[in-house]
mmJSON file of the N, C-alpha and C atoms, coordinates in Angstrom:
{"data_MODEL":{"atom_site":{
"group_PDB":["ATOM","ATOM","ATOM","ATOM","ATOM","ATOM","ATOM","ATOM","ATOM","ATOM","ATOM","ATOM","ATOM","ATOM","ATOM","ATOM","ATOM","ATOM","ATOM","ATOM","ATOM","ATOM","ATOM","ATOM","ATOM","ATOM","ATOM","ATOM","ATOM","ATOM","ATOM","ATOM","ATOM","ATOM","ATOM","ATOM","ATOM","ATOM","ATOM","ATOM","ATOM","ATOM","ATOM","ATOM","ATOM","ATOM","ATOM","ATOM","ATOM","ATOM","ATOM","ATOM","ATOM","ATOM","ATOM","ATOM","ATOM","ATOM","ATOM","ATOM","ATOM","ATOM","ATOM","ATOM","ATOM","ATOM","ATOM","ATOM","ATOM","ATOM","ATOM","ATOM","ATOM","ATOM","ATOM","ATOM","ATOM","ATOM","ATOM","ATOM","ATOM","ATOM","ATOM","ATOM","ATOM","ATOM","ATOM","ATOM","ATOM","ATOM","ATOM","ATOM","ATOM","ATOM","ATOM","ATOM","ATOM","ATOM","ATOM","ATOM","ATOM","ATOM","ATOM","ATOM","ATOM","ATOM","ATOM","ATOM","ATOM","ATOM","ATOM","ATOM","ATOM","ATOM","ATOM","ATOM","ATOM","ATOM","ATOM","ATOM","ATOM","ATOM","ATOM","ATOM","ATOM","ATOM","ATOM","ATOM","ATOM","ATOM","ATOM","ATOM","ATOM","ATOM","ATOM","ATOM","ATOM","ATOM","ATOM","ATOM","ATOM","ATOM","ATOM","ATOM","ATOM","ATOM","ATOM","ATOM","ATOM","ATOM","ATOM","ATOM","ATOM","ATOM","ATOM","ATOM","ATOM","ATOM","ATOM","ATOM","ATOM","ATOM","ATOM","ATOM","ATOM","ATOM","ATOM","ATOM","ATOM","ATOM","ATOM","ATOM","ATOM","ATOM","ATOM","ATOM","ATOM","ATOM","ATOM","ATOM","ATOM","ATOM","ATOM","ATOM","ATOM","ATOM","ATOM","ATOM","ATOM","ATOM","ATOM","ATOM","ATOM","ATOM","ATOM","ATOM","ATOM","ATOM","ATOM","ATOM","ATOM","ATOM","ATOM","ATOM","ATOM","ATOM","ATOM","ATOM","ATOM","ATOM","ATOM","ATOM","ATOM","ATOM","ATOM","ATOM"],
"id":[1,2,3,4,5,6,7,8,9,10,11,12,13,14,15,16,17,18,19,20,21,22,23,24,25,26,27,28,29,30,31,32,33,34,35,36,37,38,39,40,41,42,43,44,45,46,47,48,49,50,51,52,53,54,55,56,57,58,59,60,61,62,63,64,65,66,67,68,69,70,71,72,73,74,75,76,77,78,79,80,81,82,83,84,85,86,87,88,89,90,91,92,93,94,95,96,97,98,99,100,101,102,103,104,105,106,107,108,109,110,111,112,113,114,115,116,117,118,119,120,121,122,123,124,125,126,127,128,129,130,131,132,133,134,135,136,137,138,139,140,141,142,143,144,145,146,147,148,149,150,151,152,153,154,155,156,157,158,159,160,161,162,163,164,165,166,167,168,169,170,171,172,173,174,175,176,177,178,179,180,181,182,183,184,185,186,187,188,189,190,191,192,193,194,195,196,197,198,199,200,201,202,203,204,205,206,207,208,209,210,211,212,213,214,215,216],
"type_symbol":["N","C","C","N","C","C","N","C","C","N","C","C","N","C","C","N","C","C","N","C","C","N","C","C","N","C","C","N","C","C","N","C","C","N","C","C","N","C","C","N","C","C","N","C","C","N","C","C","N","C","C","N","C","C","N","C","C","N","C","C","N","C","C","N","C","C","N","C","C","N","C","C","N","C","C","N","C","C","N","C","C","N","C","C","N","C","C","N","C","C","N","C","C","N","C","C","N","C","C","N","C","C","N","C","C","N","C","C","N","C","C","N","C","C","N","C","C","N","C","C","N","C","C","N","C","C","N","C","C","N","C","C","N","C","C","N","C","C","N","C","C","N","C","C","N","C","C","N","C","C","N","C","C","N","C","C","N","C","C","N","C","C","N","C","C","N","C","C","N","C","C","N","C","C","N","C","C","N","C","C","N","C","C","N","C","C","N","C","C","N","C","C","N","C","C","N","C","C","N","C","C","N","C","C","N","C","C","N","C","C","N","C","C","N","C","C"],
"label_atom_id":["N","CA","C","N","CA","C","N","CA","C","N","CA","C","N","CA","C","N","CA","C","N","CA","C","N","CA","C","N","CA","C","N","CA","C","N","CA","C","N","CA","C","N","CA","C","N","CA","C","N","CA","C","N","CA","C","N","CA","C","N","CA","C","N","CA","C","N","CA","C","N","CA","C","N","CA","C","N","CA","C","N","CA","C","N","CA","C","N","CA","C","N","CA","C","N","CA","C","N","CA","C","N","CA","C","N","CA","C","N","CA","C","N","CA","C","N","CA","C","N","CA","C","N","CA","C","N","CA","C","N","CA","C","N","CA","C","N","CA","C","N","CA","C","N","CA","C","N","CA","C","N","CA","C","N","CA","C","N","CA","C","N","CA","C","N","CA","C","N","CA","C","N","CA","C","N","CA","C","N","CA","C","N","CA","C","N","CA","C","N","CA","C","N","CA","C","N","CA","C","N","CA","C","N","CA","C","N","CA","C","N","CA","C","N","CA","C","N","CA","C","N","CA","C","N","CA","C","N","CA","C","N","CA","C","N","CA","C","N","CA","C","N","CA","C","N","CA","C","N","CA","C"],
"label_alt_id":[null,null,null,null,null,null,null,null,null,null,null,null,null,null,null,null,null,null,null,null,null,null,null,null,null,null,null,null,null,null,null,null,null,null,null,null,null,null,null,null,null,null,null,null,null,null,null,null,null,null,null,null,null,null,null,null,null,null,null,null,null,null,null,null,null,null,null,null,null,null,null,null,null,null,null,null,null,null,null,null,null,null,null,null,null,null,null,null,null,null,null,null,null,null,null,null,null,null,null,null,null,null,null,null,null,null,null,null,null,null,null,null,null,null,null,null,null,null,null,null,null,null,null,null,null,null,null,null,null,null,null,null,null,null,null,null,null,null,null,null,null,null,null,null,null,null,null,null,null,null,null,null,null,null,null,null,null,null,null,null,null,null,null,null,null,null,null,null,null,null,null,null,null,null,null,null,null,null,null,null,null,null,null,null,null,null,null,null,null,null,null,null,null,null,null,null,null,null,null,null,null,null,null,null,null,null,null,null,null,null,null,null,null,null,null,null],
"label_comp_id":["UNK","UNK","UNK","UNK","UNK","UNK","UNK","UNK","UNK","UNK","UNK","UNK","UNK","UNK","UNK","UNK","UNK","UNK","UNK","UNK","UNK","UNK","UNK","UNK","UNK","UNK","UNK","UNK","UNK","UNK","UNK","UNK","UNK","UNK","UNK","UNK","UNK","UNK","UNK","UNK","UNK","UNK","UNK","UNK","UNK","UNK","UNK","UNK","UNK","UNK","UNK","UNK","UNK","UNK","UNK","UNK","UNK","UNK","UNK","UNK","UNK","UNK","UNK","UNK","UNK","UNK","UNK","UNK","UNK","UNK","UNK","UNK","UNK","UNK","UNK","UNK","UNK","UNK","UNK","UNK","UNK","UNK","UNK","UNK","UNK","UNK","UNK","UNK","UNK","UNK","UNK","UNK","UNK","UNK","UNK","UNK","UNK","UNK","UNK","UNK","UNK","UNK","UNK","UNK","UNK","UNK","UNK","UNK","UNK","UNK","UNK","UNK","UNK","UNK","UNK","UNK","UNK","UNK","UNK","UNK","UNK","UNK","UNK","UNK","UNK","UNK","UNK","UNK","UNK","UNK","UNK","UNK","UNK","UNK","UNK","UNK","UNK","UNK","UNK","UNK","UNK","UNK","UNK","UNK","UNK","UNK","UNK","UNK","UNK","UNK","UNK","UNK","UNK","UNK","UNK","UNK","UNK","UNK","UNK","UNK","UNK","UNK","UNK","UNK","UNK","UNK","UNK","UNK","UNK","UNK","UNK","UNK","UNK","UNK","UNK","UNK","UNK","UNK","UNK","UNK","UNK","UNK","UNK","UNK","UNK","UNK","UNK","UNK","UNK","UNK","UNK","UNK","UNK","UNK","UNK","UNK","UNK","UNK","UNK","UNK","UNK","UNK","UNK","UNK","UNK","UNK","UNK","UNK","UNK","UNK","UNK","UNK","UNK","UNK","UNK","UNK"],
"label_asym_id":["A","A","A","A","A","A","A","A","A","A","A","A","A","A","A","A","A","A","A","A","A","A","A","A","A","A","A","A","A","A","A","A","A","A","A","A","A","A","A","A","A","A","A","A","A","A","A","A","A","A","A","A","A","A","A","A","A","A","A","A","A","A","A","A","A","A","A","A","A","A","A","A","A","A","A","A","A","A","A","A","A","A","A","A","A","A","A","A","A","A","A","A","A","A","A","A","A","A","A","A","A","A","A","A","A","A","A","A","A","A","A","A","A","A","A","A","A","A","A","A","A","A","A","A","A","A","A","A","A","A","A","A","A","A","A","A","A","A","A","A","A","A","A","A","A","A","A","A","A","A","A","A","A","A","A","A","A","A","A","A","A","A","A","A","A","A","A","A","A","A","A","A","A","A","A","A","A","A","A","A","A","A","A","A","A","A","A","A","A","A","A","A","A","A","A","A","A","A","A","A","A","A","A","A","A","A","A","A","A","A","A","A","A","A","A","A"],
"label_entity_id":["1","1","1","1","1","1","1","1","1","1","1","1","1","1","1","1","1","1","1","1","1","1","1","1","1","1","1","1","1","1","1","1","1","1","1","1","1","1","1","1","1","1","1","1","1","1","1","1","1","1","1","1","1","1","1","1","1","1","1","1","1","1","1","1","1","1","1","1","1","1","1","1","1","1","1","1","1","1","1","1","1","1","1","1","1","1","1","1","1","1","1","1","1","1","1","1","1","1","1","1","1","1","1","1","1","1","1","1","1","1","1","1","1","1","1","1","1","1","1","1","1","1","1","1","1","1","1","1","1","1","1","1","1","1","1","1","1","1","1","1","1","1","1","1","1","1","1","1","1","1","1","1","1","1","1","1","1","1","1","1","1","1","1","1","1","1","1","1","1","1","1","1","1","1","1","1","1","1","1","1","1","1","1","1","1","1","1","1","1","1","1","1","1","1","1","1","1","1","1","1","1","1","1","1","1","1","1","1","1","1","1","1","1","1","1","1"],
"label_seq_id":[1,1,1,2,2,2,3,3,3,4,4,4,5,5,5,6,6,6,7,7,7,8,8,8,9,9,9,10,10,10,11,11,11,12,12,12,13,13,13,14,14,14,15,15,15,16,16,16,17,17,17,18,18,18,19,19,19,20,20,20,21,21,21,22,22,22,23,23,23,24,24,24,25,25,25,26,26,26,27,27,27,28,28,28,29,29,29,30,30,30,31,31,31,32,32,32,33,33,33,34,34,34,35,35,35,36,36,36,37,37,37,38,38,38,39,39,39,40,40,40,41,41,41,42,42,42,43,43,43,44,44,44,45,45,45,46,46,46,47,47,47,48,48,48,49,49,49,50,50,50,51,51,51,52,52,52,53,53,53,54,54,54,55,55,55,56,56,56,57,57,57,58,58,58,59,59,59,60,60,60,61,61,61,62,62,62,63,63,63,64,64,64,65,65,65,66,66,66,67,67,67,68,68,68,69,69,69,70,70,70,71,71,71,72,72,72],
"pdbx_PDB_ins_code":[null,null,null,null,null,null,null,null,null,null,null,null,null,null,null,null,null,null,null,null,null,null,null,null,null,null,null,null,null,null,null,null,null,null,null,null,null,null,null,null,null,null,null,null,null,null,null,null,null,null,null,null,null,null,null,null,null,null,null,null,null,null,null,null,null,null,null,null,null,null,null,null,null,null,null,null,null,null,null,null,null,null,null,null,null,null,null,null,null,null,null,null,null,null,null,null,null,null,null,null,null,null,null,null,null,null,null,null,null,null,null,null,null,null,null,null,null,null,null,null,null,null,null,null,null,null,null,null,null,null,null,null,null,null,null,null,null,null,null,null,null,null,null,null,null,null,null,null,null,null,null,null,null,null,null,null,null,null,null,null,null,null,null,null,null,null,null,null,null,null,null,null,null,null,null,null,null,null,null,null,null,null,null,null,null,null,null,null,null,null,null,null,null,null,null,null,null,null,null,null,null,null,null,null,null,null,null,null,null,null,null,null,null,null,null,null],
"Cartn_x":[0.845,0.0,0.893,0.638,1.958,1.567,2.319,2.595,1.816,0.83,0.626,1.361,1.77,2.866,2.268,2.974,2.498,2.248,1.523,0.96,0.849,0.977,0.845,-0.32,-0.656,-2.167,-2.541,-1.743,-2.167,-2.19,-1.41,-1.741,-2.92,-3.546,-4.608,-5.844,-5.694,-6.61,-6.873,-5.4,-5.547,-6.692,-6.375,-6.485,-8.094,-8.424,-9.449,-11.085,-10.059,-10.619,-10.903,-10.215,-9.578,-11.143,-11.425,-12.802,-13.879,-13.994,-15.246,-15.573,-14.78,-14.802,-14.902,-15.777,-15.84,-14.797,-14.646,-13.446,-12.273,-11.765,-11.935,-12.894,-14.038,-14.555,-14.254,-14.33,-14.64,-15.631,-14.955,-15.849,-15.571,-16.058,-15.378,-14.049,-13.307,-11.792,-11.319,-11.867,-11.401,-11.849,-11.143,-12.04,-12.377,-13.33,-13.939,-13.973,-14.378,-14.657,-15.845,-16.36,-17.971,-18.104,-18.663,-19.241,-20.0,-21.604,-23.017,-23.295,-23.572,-24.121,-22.681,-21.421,-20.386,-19.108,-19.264,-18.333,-16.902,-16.039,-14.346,-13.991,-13.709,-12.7,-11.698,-10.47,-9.096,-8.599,-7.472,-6.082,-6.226,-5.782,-5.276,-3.904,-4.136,-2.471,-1.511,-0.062,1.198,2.033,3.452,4.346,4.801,3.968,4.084,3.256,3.728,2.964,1.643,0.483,-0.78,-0.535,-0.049,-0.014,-0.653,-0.043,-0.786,-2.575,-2.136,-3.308,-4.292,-4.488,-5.022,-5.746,-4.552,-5.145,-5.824,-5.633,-6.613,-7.903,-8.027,-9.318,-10.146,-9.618,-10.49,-10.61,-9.421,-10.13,-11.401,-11.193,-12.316,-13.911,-13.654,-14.716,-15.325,-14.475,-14.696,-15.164,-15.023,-15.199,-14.66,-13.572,-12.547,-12.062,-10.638,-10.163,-8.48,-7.588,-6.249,-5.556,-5.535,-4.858,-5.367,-7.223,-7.414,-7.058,-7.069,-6.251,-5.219,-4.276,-2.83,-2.866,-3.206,-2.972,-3.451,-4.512,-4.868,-3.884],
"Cartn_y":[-1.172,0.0,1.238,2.166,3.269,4.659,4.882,6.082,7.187,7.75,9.298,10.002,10.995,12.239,13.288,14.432,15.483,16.198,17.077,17.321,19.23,19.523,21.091,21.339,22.57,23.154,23.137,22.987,22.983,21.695,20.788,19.903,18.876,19.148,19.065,19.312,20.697,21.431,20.399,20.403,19.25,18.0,17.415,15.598,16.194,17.218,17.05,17.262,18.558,18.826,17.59,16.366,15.387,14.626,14.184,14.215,14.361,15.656,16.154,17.832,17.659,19.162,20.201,21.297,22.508,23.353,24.538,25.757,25.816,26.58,26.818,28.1,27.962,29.182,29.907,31.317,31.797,31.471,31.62,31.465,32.619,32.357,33.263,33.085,31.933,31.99,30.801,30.025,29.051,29.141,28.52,28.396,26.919,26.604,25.489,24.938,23.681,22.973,22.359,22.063,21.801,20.997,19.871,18.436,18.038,18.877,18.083,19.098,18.118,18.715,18.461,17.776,17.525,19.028,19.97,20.567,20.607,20.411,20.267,21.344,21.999,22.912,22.79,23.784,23.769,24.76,24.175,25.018,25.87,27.282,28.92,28.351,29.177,28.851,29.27,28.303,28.923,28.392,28.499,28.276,26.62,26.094,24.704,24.004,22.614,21.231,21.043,20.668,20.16,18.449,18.275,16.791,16.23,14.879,13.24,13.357,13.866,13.915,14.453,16.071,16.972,15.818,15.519,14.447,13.398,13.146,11.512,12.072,13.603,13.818,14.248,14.993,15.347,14.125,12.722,11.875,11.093,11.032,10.341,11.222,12.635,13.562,13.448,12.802,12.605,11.233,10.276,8.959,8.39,8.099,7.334,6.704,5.693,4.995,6.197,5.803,6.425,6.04,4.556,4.356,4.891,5.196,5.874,7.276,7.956,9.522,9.575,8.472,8.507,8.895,7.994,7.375,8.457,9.325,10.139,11.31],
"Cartn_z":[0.0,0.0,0.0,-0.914,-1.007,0.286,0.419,1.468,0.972,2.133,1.779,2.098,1.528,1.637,1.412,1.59,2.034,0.511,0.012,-1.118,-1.305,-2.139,-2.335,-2.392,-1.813,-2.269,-3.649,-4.706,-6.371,-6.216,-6.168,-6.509,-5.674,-4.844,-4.224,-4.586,-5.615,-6.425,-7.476,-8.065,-9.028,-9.388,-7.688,-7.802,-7.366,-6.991,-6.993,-8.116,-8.63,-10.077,-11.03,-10.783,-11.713,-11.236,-10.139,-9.399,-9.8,-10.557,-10.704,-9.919,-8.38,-7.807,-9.309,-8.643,-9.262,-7.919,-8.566,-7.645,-7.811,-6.292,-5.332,-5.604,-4.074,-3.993,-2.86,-2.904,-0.978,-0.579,0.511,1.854,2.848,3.665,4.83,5.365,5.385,6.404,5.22,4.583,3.356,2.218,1.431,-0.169,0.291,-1.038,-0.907,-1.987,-2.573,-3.629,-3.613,-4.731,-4.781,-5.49,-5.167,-6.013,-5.848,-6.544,-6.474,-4.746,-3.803,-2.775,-1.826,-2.18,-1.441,-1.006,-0.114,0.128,0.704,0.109,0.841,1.197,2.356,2.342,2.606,1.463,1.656,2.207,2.29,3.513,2.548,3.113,2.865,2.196,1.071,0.509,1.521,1.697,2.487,2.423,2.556,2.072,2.189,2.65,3.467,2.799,2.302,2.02,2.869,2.846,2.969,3.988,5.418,5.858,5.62,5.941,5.5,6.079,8.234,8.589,8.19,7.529,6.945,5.378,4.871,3.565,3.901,4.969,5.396,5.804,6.01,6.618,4.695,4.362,3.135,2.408,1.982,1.344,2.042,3.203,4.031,3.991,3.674,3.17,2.19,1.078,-0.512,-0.643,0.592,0.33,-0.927,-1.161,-1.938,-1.448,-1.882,-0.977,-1.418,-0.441,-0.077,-1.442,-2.112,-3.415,-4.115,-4.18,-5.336,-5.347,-4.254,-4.204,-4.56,-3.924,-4.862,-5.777,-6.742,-8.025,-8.978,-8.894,-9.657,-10.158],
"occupancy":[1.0,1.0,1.0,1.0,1.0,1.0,1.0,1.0,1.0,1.0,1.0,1.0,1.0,1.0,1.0,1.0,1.0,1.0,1.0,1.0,1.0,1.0,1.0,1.0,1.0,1.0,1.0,1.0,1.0,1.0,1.0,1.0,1.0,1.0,1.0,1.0,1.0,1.0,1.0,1.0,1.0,1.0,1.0,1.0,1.0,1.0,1.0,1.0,1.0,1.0,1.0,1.0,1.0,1.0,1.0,1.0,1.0,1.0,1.0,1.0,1.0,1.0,1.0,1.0,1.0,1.0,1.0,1.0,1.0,1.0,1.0,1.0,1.0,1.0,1.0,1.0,1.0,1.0,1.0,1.0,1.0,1.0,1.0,1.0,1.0,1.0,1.0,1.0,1.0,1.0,1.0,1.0,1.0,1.0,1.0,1.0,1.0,1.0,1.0,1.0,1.0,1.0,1.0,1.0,1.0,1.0,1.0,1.0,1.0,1.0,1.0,1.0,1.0,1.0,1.0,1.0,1.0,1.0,1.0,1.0,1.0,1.0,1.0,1.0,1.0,1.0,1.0,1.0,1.0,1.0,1.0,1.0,1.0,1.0,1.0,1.0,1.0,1.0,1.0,1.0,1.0,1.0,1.0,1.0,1.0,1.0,1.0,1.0,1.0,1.0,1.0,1.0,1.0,1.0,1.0,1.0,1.0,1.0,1.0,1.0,1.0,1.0,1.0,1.0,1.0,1.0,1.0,1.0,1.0,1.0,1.0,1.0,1.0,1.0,1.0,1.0,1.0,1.0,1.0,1.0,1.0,1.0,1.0,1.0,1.0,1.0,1.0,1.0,1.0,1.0,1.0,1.0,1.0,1.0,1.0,1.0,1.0,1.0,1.0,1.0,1.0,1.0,1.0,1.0,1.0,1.0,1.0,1.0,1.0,1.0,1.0,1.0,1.0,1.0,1.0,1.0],
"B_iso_or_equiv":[0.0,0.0,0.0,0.0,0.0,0.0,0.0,0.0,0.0,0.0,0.0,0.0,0.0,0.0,0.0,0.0,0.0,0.0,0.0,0.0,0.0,0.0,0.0,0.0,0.0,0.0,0.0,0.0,0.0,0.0,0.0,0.0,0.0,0.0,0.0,0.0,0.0,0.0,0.0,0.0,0.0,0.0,0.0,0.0,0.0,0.0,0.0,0.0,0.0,0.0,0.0,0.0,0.0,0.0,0.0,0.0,0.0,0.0,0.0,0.0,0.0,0.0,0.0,0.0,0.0,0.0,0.0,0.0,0.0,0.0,0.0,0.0,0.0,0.0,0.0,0.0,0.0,0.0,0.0,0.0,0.0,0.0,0.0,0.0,0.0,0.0,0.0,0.0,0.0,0.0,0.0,0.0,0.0,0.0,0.0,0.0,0.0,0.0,0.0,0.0,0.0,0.0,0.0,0.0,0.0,0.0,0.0,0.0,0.0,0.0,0.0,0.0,0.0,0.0,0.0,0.0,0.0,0.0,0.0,0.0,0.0,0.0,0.0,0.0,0.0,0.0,0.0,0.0,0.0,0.0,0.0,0.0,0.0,0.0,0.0,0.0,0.0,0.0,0.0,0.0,0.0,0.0,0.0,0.0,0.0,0.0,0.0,0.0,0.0,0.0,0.0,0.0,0.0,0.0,0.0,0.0,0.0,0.0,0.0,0.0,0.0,0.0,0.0,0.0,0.0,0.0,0.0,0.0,0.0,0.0,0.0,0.0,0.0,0.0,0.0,0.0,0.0,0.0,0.0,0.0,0.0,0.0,0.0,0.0,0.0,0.0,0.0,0.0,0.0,0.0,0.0,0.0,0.0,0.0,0.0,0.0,0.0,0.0,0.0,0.0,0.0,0.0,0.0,0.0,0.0,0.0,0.0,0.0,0.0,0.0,0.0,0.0,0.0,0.0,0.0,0.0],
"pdbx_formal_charge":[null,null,null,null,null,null,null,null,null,null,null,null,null,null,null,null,null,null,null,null,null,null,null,null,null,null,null,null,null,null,null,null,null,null,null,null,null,null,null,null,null,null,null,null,null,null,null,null,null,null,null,null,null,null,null,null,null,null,null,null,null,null,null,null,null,null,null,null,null,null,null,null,null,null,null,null,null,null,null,null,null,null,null,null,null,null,null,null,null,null,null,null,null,null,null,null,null,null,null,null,null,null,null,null,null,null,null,null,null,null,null,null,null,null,null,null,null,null,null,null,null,null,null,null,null,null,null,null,null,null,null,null,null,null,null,null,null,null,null,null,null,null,null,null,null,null,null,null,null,null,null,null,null,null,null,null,null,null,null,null,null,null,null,null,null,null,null,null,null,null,null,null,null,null,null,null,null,null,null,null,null,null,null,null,null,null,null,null,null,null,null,null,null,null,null,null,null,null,null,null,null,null,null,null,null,null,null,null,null,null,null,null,null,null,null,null],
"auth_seq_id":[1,1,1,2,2,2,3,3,3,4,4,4,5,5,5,6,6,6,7,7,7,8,8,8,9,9,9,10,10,10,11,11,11,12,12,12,13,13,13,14,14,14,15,15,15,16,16,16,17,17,17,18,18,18,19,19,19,20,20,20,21,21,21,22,22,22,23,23,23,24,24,24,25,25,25,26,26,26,27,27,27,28,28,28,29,29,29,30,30,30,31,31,31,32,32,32,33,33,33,34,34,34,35,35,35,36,36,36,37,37,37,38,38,38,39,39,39,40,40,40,41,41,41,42,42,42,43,43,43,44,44,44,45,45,45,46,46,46,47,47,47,48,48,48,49,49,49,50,50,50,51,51,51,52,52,52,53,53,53,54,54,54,55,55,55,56,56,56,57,57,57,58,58,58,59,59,59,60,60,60,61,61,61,62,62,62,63,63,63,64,64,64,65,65,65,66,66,66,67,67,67,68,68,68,69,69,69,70,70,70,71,71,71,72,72,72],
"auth_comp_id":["UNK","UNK","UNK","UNK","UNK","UNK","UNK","UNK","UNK","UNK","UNK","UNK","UNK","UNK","UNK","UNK","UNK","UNK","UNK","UNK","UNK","UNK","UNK","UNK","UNK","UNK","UNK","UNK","UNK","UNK","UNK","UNK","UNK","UNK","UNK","UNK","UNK","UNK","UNK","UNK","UNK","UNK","UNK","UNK","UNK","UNK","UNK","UNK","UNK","UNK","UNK","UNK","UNK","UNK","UNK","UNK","UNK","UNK","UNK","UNK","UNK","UNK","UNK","UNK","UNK","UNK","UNK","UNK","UNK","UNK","UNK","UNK","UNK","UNK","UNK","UNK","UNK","UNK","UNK","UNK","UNK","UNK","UNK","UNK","UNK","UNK","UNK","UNK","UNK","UNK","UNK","UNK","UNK","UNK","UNK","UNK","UNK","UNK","UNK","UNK","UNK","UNK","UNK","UNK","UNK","UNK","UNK","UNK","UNK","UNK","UNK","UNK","UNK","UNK","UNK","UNK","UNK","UNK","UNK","UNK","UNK","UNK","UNK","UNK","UNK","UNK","UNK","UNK","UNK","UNK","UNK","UNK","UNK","UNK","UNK","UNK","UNK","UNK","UNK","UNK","UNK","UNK","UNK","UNK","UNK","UNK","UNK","UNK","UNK","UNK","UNK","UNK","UNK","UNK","UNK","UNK","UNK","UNK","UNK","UNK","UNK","UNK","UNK","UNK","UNK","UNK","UNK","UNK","UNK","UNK","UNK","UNK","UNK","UNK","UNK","UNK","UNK","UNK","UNK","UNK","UNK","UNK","UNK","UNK","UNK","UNK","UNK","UNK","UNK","UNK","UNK","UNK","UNK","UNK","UNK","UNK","UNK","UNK","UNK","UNK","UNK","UNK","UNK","UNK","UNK","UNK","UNK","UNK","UNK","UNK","UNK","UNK","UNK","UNK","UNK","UNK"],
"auth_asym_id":["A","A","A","A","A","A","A","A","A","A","A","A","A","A","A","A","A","A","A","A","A","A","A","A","A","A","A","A","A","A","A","A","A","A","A","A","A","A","A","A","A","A","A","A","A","A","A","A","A","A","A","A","A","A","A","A","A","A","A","A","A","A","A","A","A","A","A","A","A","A","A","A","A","A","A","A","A","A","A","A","A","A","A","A","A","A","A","A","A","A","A","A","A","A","A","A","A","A","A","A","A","A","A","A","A","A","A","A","A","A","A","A","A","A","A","A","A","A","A","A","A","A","A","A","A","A","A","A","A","A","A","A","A","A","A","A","A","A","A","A","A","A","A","A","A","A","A","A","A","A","A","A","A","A","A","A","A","A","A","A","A","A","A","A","A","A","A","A","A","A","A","A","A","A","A","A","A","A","A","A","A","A","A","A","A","A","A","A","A","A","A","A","A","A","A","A","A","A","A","A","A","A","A","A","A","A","A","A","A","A","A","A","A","A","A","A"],
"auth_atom_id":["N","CA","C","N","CA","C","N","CA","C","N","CA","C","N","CA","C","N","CA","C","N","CA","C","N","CA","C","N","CA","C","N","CA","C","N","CA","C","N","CA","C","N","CA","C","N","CA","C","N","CA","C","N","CA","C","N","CA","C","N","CA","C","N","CA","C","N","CA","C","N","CA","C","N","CA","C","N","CA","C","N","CA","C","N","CA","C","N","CA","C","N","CA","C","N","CA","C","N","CA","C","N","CA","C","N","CA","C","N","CA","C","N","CA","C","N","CA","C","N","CA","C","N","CA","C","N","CA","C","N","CA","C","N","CA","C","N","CA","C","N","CA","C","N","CA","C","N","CA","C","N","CA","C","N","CA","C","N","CA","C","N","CA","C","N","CA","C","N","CA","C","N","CA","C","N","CA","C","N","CA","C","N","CA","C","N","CA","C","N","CA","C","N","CA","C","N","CA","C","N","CA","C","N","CA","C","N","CA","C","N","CA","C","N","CA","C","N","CA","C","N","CA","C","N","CA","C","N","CA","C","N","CA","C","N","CA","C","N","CA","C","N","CA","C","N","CA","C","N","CA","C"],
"pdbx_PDB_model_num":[1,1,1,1,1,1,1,1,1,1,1,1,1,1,1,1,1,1,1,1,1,1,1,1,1,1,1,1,1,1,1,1,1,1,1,1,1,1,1,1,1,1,1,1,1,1,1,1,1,1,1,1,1,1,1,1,1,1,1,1,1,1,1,1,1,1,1,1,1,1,1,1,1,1,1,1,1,1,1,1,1,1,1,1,1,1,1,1,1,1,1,1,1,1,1,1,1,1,1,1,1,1,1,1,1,1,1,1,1,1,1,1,1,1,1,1,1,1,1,1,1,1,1,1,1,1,1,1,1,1,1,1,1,1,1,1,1,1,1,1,1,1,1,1,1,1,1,1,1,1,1,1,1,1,1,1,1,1,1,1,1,1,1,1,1,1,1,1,1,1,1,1,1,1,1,1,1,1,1,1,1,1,1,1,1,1,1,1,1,1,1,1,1,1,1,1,1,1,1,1,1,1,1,1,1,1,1,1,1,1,1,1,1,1,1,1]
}}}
């Protein structure tokens, strides 16, 4: 089973666009992404990688499995 690692805010944008997500939109303190009635919100851009923990919570939001987030 391959390792989650830590991921950039674009490329987060990415794997999720790849999904189906529409965005990022504002919000009040985050942007968000939109799929159907499913809302994600993402980290504030900053100079720092996106953690594993932070990624285990939004794929578990998206209901996928961890290889299929990889892999995309």
């Amino acid at each position: 089973m391959p390792k989650l690692v830590p991921l950039s805010r674009k490329e987060l944008i990415r794997k999720l666009r790849t999904l189906g997500f529409d965005g990022p939109f504002i919000a009040t303190r985050h942007q968000y992404m939109s799929f159907g009635t499913t809302k994600i919100f993402i980290p504030n851009p900053h100079k720092s990688d996106i953690g594993a923990p932070l990624l285990r919570r939004i794929i578990k939001q998206i209901s996928i499995s961890r290889d299929e987030f990889i892999n995309l």
